[in-house]
PyMOL commands that place a pseudoatom at each C-alpha (Angstrom):
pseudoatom trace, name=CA, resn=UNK, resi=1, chain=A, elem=C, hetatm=0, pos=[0.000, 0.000, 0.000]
pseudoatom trace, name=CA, resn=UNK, resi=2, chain=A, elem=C, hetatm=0, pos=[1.176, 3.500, -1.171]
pseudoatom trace, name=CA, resn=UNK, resi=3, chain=A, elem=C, hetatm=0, pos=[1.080, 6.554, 1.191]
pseudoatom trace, name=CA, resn=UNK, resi=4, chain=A, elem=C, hetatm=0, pos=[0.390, 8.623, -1.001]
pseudoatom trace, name=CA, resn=UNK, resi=5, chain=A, elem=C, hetatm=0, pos=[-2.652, 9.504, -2.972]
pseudoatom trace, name=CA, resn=UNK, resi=6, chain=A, elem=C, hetatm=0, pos=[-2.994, 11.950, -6.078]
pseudoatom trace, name=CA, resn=UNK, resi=7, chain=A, elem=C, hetatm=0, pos=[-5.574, 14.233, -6.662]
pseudoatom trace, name=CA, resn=UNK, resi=8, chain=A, elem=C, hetatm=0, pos=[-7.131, 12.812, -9.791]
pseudoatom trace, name=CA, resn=UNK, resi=9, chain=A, elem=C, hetatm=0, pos=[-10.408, 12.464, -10.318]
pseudoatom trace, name=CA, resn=UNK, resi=10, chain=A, elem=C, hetatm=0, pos=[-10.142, 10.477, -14.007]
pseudoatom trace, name=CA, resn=UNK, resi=11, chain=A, elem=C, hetatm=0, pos=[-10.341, 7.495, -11.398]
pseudoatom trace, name=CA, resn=UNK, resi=12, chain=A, elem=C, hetatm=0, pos=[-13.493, 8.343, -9.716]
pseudoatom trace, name=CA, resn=UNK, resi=13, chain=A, elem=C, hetatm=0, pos=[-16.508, 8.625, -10.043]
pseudoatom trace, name=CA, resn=UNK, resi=14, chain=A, elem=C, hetatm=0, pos=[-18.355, 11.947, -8.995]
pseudoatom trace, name=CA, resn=UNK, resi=15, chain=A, elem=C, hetatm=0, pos=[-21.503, 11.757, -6.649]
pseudoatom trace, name=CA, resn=UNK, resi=16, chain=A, elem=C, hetatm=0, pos=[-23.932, 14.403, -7.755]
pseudoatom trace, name=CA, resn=UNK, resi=17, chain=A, elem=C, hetatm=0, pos=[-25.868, 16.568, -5.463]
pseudoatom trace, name=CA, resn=UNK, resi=18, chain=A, elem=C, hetatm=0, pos=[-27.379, 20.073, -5.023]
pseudoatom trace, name=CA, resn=UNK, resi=19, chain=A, elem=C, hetatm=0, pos=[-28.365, 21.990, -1.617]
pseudoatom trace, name=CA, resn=UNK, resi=20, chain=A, elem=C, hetatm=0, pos=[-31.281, 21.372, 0.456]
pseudoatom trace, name=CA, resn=UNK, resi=21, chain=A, elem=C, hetatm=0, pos=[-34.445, 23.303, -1.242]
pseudoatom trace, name=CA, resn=UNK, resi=22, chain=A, elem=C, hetatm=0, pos=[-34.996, 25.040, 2.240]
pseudoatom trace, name=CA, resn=UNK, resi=23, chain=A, elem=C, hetatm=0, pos=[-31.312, 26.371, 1.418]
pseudoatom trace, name=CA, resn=UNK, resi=24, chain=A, elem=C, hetatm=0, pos=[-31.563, 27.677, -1.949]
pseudoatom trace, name=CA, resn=UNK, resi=25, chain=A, elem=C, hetatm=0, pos=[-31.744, 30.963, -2.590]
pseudoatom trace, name=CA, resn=UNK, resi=26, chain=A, elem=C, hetatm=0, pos=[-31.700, 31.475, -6.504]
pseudoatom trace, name=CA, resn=UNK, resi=27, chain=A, elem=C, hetatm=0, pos=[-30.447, 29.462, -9.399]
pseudoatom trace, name=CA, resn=UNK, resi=28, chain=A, elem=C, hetatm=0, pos=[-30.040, 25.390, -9.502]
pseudoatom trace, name=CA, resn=UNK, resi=29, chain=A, elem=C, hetatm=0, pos=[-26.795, 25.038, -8.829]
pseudoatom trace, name=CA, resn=UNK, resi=30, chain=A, elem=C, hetatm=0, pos=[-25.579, 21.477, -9.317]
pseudoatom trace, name=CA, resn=UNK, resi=31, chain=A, elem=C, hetatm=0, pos=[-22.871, 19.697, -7.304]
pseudoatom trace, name=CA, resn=UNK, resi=32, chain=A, elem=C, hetatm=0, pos=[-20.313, 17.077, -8.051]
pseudoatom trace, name=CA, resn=UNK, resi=33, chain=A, elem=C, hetatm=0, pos=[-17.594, 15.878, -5.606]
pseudoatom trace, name=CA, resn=UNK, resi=34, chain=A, elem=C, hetatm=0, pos=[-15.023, 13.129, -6.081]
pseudoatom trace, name=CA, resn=UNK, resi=35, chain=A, elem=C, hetatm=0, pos=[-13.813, 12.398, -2.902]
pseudoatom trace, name=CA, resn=UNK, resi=36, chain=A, elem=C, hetatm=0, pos=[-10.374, 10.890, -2.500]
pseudoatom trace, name=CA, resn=UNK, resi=37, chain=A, elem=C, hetatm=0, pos=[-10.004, 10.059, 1.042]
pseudoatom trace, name=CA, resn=UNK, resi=38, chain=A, elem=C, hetatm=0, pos=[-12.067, 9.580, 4.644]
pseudoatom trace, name=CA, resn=UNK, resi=39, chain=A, elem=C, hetatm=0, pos=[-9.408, 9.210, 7.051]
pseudoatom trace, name=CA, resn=UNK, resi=40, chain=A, elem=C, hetatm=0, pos=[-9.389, 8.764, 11.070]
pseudoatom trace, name=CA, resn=UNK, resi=41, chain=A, elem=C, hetatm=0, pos=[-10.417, 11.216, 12.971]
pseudoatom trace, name=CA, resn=UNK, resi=42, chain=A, elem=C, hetatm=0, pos=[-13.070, 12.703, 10.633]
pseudoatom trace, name=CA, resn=UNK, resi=43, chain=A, elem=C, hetatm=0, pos=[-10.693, 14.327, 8.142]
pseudoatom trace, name=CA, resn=UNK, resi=44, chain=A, elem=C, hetatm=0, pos=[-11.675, 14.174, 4.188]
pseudoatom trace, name=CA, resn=UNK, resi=45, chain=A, elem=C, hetatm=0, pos=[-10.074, 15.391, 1.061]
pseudoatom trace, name=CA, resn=UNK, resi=46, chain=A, elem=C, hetatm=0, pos=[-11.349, 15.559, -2.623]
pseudoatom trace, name=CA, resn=UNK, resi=47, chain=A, elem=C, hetatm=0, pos=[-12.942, 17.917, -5.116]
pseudoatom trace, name=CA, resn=UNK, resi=48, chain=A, elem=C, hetatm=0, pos=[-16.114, 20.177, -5.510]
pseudoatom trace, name=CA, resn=UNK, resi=49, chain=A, elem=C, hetatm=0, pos=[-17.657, 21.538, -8.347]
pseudoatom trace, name=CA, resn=UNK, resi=50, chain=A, elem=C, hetatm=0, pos=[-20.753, 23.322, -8.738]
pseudoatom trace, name=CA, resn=UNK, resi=51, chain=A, elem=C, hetatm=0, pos=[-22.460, 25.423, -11.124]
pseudoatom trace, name=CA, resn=UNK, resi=52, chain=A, elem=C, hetatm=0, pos=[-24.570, 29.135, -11.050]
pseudoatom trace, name=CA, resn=UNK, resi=53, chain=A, elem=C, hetatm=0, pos=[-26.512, 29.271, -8.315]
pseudoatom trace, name=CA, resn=UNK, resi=54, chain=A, elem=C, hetatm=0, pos=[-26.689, 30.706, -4.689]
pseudoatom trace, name=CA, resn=UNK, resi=55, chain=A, elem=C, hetatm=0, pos=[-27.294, 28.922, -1.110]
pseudoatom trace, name=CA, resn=UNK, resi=56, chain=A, elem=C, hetatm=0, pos=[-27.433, 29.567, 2.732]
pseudoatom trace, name=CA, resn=UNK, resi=57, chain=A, elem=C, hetatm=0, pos=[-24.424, 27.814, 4.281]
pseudoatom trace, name=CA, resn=UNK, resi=58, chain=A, elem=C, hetatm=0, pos=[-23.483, 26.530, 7.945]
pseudoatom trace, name=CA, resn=UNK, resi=59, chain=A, elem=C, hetatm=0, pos=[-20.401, 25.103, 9.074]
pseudoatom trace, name=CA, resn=UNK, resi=60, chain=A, elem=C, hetatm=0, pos=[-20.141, 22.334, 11.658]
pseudoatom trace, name=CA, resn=UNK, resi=61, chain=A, elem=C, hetatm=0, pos=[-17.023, 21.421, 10.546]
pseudoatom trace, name=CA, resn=UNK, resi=62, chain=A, elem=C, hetatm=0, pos=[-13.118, 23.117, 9.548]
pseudoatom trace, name=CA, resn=UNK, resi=63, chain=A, elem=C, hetatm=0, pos=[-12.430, 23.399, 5.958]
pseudoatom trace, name=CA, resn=UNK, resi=64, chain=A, elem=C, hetatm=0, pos=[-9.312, 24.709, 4.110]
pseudoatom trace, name=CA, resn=UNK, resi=65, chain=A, elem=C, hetatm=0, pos=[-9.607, 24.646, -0.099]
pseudoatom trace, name=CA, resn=UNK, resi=66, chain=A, elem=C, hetatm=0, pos=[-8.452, 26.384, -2.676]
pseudoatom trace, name=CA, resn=UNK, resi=67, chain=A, elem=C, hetatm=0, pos=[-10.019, 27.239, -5.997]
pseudoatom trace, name=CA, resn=UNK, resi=68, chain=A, elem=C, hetatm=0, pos=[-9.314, 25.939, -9.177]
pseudoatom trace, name=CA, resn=UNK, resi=69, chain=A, elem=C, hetatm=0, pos=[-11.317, 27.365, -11.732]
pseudoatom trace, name=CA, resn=UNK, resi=70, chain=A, elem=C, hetatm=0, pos=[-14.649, 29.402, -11.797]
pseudoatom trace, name=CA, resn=UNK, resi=71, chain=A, elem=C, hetatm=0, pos=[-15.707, 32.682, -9.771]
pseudoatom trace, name=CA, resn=UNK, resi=72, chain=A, elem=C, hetatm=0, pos=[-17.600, 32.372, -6.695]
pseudoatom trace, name=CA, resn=UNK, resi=73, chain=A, elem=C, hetatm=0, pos=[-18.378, 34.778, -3.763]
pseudoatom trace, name=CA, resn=UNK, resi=74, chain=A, elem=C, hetatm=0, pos=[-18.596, 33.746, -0.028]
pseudoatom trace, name=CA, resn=UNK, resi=75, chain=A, elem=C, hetatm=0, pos=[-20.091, 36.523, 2.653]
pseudoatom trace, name=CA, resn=UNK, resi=76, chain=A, elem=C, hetatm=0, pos=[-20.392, 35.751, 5.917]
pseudoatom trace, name=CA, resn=UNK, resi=77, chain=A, elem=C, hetatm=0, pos=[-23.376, 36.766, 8.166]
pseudoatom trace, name=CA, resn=UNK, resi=78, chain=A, elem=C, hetatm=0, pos=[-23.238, 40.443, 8.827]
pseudoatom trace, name=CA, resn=UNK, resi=79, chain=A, elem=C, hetatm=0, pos=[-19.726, 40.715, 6.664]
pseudoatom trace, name=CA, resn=UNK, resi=80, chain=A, elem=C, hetatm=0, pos=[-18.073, 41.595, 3.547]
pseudoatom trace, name=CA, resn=UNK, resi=81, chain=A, elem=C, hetatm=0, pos=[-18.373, 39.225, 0.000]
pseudoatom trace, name=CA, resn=UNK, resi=82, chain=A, elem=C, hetatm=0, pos=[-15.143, 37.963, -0.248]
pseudoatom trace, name=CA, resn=UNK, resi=83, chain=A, elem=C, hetatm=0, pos=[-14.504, 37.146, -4.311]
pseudoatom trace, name=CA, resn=UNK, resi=84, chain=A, elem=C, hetatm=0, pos=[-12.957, 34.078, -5.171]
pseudoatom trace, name=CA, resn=UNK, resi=85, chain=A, elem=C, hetatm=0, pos=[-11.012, 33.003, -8.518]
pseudoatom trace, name=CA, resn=UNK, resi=86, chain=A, elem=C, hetatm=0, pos=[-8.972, 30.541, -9.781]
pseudoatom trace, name=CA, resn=UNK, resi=87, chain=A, elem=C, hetatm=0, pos=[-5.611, 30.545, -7.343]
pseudoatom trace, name=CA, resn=UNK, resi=88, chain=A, elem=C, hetatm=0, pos=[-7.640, 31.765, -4.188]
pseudoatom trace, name=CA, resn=UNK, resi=89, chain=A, elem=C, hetatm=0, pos=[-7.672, 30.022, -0.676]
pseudoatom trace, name=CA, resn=UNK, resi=90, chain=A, elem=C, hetatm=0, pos=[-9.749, 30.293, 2.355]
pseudoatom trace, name=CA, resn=UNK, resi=91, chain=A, elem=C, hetatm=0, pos=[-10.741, 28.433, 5.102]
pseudoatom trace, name=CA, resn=UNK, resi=92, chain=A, elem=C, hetatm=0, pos=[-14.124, 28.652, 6.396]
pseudoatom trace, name=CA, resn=UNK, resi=93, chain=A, elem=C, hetatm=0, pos=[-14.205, 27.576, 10.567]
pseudoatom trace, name=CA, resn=UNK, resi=94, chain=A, elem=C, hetatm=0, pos=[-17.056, 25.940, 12.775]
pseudoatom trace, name=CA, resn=UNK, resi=95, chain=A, elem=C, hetatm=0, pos=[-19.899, 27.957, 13.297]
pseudoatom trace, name=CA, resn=UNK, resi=96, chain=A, elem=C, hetatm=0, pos=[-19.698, 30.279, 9.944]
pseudoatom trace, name=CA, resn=UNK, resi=97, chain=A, elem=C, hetatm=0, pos=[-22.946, 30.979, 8.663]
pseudoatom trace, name=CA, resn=UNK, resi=98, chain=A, elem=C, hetatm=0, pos=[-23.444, 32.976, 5.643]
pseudoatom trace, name=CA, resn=UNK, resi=99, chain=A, elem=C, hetatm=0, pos=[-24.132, 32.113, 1.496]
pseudoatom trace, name=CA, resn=UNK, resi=100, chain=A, elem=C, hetatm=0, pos=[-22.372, 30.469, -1.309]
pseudoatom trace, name=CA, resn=UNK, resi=101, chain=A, elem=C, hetatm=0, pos=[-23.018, 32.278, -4.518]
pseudoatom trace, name=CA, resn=UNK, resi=102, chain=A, elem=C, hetatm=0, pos=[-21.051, 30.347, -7.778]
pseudoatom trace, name=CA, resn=UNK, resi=103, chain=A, elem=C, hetatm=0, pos=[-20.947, 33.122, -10.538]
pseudoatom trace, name=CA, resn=UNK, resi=104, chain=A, elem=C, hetatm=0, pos=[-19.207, 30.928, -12.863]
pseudoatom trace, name=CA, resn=UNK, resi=105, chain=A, elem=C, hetatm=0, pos=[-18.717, 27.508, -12.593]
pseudoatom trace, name=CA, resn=UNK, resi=106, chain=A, elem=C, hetatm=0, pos=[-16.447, 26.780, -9.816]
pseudoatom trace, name=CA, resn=UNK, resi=107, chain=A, elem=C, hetatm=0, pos=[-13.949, 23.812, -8.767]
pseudoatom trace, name=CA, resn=UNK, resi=108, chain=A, elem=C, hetatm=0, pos=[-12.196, 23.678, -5.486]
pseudoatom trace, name=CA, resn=UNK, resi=109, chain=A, elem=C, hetatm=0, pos=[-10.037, 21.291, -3.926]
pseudoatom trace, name=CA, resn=UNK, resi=110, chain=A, elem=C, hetatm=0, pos=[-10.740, 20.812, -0.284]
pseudoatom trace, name=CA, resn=UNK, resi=111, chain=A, elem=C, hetatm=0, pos=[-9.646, 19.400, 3.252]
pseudoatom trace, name=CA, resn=UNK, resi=112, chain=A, elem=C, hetatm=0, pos=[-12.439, 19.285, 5.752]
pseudoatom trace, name=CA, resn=UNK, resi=113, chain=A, elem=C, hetatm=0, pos=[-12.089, 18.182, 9.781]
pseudoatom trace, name=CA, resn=UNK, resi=114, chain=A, elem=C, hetatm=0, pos=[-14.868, 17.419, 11.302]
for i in range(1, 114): cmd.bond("trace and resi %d" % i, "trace and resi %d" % (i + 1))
show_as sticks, trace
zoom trace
């Protein structure tokens, strides 16, 4: 067994998914998400795409990732947008609550601790 794993998703197969309708709040933004690993201690690693659309968010959960491709814009409850393009990293902590709006198509990579 390797210890290392690539980030290639030619060997996967995505699992397609959208928000929860009581979420959405315009467009019908479509998910997919090849996840590459689910390791102890509730960490997981892959990559997220999703097209136009906008959606309430809440974090449970730590999450680093860093975007690919597309334009999207994060704002927090009560904050600024912050605009994200292709080369842009963030993480988003526990307890954030705020929207996900894709403007363009967008792909990140991502860690996530639970």
């Amino acid at each position: 067994m390797t210890l290392v794993l690539p980030f290639d998703i030619s060997a996967i197969e995505p699992e397609e998914g959208a928000p929860a309708p009581d979420r959405l709040i315009s467009g019908e933004p479509k998910f997919r998400t090849w996840n590459f690993e689910e390791a102890d201690g509730g960490v997981y690693a892959g990559v997220w795409e999703s097209t136009p659309g906008k959606w309430r968010i809440v974090y449970d959960e730590w999450e680093y990732f860093h975007i690919l491709d597309g334009y999207s814009i994060v704002t927090e409850e009560g904050g600024e947008p912050i605009h994200l393009l292709a080369g842009d990293r963030l993480i988003l902590r526990p307890g954030f609550r705020g929207s996900w709006e894709v403007v363009e198509t967008t792909r990140k990579d991502y860690v996530i601790r639970h």
